[in-house]
N, C-alpha and C positions, 0 to 999 in steps of 0.2 A: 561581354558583360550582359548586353542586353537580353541575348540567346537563356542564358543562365538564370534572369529572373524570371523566363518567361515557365520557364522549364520547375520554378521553384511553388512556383504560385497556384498552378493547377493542384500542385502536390498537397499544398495547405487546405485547400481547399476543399479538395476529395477527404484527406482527412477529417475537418469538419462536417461535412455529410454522413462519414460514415459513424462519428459521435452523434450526432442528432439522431441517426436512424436508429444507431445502437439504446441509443436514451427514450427513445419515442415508443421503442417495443414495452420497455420497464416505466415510461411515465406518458400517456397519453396527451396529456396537456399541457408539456413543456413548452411546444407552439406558440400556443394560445400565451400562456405565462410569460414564458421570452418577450412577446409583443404588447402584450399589454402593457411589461415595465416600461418599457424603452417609450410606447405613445406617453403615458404618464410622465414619464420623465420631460423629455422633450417639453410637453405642454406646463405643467410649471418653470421647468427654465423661461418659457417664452411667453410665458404669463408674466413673471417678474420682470420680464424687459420690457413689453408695454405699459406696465406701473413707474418704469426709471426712463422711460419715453428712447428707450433703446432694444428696440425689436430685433432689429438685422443681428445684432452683436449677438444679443440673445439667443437668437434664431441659431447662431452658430454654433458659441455653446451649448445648446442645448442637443443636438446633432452628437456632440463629441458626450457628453455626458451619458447620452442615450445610449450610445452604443457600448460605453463602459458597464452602464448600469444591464444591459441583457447580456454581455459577457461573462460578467459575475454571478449574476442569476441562473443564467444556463450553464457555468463550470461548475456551480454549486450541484445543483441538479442531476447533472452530467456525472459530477464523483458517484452522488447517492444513489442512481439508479448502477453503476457502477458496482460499487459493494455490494447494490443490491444480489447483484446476476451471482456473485461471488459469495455470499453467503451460503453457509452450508455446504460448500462445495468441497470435496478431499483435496486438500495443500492450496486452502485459499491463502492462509498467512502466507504460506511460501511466497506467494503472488504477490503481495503486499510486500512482503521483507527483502526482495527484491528490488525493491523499488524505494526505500528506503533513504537512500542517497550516499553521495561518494563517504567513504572513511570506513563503511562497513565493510566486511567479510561473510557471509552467509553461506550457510548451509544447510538445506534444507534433507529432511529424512536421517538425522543421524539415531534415531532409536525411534522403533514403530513395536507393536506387539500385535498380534494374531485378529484382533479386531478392527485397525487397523488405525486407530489413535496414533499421532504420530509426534514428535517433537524435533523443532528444527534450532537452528542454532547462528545467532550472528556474533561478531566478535567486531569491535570498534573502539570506540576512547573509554567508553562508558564502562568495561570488559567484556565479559560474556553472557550473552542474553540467551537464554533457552526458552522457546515458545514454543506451547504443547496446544494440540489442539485435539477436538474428538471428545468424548465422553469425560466429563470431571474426573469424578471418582477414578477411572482407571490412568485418567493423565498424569493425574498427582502422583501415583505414583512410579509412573513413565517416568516424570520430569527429576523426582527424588532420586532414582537409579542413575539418573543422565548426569544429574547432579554431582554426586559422588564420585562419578569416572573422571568428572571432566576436575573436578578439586583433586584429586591425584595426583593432576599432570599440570595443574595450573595453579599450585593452590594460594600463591597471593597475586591474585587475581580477582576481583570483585563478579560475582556469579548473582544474575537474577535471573530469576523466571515466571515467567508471566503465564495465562490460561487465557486462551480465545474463547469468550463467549459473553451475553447478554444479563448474565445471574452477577448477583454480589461476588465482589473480589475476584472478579473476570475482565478484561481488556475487550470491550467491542473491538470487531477487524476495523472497521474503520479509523480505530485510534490505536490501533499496532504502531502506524509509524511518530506518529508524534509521540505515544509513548519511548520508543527508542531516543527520540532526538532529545525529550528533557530531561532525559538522564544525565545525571553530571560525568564530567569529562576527568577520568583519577588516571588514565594510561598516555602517555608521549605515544608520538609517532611511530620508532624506534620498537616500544614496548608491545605496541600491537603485534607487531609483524612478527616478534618473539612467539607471541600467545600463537598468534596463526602456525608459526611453525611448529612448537611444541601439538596443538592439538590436531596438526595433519596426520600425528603419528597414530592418532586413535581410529582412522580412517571414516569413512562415513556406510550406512548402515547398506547404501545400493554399492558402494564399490565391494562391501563384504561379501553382497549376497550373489550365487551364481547366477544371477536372473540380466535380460534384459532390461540396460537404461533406458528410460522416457518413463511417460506416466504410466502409474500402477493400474494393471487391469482391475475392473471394480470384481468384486468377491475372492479375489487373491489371496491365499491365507498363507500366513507363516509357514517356516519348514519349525518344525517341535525341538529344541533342543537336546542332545543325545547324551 
């Protein structure tokens, strides 16, 4: 057992450095920030203990508060510089809808067009979410298109679709996933797995296309339809 924590704890650890460093490139003064909480903190807990003539106690508290208070601080942080690197980036949602959490079904790239706007697809309690991302104007009607294949084969099934970006009636990427989670829950467990199988038949737009999976080489353009 002992071997096994010792073996766990470097692991955490490393990964913390490698968020700080990753966070420190997009915010300079998380450091400094991080540390400043944490003394602030600390010293009013330990100010209030010498007012209640209970220092030590205080002292302790304030130690455990402190280090809550720069965890919070710096996961805050840590997301936003986060998105930040991921903004703008081609199949940033995909990244985000990912990660989403258990109950969804995602699939990323089921309709792209020649520019290279894409829209991805999760399926969960809520039904099916279609998420366009890339240029408005031409998403909208990506996602309209998407829309209608996928109400063919699903059609009572609850269908929304969202547009990633920062303009009115747009979903920031940051708020992709809590968008998905406050959606109400209209499908059983049972029911999803249906929608999943019914819309496997529609395949997805990289298994149609003769090309090489992984990421899309950037300037890659459509083949023309014939």
């Amino acid at each position: 057992m002992a071997r096994k924590e010792t073996s766990e704890n470097p692991g955490r650890l490393q990964q913390i450095a490698q968020t700080y460093k990753m966070t420190r490139r997009a915010d300079s003064k998380v450091g400094l920030v991080v540390a400043a909480v944490g003394i602030v903190t600390f010293g009013v807990v330990l100010a209030l203990g010498f007012l209640i003539d209970h220092p030590i106690y205080a002292g302790i508290l304030g130690l455990l508060f402190a280090f809550l208070a720069m965890a919070i601080v710096f996961g805050r942080r840590a997301e936003k510089a986060a998105f930040g690197q991921l903004e703008g980036q081609p199949g940033a949602a995909a990244a985000v809808l990912d990660n989403v959490g258990r109950g969804w079904t995602v699939t990323p790239a089921v309709a792209m067009n020649k520019s290279q706007d894409v829209v991805h697809r999760a399926v969960g309690k809520a039904g099916v979410v279609l998420v366009g991302e890339g240029n408005p104007n031409r998403v909208k009607a990506l996602l309209a298109a998407e829309k209608k294949k996928v109400a063919r084969v699903v059609f009572d099934v609850p269908i929304t679709d969202i547009i990633v970006g920062n303009e009115e009636g747009q979903v920031p990427l940051k708020k992709v996933r809590t968008t998905l989670l406050k959606l109400p829950r209209v499908l059983a467990g049972p029911k999803v797995t249906e929608v999943n199988d019914r819309l496997r038949s529609l395949g997805t737009l990289m298994s149609n296309m003769p090309i090489p999976k992984g990421p899309m080489p950037k300037g890659m353009r459509m083949p023309k339809g014939r």
